[in-house]
Structure formats: C-alpha cells, structure tokens
N, C-alpha and C positions, 0 to 999 in steps of 0.2 A: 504494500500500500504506500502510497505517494506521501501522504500524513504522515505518519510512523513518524516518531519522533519531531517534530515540530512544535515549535517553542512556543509559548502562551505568552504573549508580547503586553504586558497593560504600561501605557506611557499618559502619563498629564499635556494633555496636548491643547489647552488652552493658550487663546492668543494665534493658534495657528490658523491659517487661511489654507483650506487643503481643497481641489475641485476634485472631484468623482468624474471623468468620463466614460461612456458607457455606449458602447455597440446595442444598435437595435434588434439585429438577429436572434431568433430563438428562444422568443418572448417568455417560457416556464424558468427556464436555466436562466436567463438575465431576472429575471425578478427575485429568484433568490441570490443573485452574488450584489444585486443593488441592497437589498434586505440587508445582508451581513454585512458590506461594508455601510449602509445608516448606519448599522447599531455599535459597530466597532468605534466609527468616529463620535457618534454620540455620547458613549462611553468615553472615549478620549476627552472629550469638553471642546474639541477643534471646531472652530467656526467654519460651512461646507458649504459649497452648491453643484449643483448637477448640472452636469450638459450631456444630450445625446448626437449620435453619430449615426449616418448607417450601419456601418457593419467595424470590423476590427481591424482593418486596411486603415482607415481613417482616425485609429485612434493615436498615434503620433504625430498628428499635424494638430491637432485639440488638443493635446498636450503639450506641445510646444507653444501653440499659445498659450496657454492655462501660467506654463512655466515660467512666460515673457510678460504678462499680465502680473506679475507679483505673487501666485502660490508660491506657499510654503512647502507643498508637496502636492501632486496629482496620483489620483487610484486611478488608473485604466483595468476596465471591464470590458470582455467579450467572449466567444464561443467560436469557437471553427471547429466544424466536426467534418472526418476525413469522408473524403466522395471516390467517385472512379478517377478521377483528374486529377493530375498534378496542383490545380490551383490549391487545396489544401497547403504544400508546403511553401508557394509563393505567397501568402495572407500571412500564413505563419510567420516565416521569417520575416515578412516585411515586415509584422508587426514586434517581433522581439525587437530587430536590428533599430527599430524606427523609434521606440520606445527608451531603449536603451543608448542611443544617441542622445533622446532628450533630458535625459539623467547627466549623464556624461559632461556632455555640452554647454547644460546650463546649472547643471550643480542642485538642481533642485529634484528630491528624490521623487520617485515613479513607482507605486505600489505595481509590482503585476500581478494583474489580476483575468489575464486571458487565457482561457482553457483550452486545450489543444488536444483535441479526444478523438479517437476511434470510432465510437460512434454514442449514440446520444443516452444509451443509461451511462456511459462514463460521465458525460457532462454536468446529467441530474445525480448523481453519486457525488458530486463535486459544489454544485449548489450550492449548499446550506439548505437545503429543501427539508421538510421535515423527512427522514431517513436515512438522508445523504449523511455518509461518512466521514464527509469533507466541508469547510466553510467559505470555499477560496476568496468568496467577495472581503469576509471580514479580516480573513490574512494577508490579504492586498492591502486594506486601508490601515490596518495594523502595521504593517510592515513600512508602509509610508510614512506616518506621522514619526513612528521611532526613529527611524532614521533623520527626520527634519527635527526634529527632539536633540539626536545626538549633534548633529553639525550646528546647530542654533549653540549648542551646549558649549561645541569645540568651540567656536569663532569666540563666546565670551569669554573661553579660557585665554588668548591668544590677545 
C-alpha cells in the first residue's frame, strides 16, 4: 500500500495564504481529495480559496499563478486514470514536471495532490471517500502548509 507508513503532518498554519487548485475531471474522486484537503487546511487555521481547472494538464499554469499572486503555498488536485493511449503518461508527466517547476522556480511549496491510477477503484481507494484507505486530498494540503511552515520558519531564523 502506497500509505504505509506516512506521517500525520499537524502544523499551525495560520496567517498562511495557501490556494487549492483542483482538476474538474472525475467528479466522485475530486470531491473527496477537495473534502480532505478543506478539512486539512481548516484544521491548519490557513486562510484558503479554490480555483478550478479542467483537467490536470492545467494545473501548473494555476499554480504558477497562485504562486506569482503571493500564496504561501498551493494544493494541486486531480485524477488521470490510465486509458488504451499513451496520453495517460503525457498529462502525467506534464503534470508532475509542470508542478514541480513551480515549487522549484518560485520557492513557494506545491502540495501534490494528483492521483495517477490504473484505473478508477484505485483512485476512489485514494479519495478520502468514506472506505478509501487513503486521504491524498488532505496529504496534499498537509504536506503544503508544513512545508511553507518550515521555510517561513527558516527565513526568520536567517
């Protein structure tokens, strides 16, 4: 399992400005990784707002604005489930490589949060859906604020 061992992240993440963007495709599987990462950052105390995109191709040009807008950190959300065509691993990558640029780039951390599955009980396995064994939405924005947590933390050590 993909979970196994993965670390329960709780940061104070008030004051932070974090945007959520979120792939429209696959409407069951996106409502729950939106669900977990709400309630992750809600529990964080981070001030948030959401934008949607079509699909998960576009979610690093939304993030790189999000980034260049003054977030503290962006969650990206979405689902690519594998088809007969190659286009699965070209969304894929473009979305890691594209995503991970804008981390990089602009220094401002990028929860990920795009599921990249076989086919679609992996993806609802992965949800946060009630049964799902997995929460990825809430690991995303979890994994984003800590991060903009730590580097806010570093810069006032410095």
């Amino acid at each position: 399992m993909s979970g196994a061992g993965a670390p329960k992240v709780t940061v104070d993440g008030r004051g932070l400005r974090v945007v959520v963007v979120a792939a429209s495709w696959h409407d069951q599987v996106m409502e729950g990784l939106l669900a977990g990462a709400r309630r992750a950052l809600g529990e964080s105390g981070a001030d948030w707002t959401e934008v949607r995109v079509p699909g998960s191709f576009e979610l690093p040009v939304a993030a790189a604005r999000a980034a260049a807008g003054g977030a503290d950190a962006v969650v990206a959300l979405g689902v690519v489930i594998r088809g007969g065509t190659p286009h699965f691993e070209y969304v894929c990558s473009a979305a890691t490589t594209g995503l991970t640029d804008v981390s990089v780039r602009t220094g401002v951390p990028v929860g990920f949060g795009v599921l990249t599955c076989d086919d679609e009980a992996q993806a609802l396995d992965r949800a946060g859906l009630e049964g799902s064994s997995e929460d990825k939405g809430a690991e995303a924005a979890e994994a984003a604020v800590a991060t903009a947590v730590t580097l806010r933390d570093l810069f006032r050590m410095t």
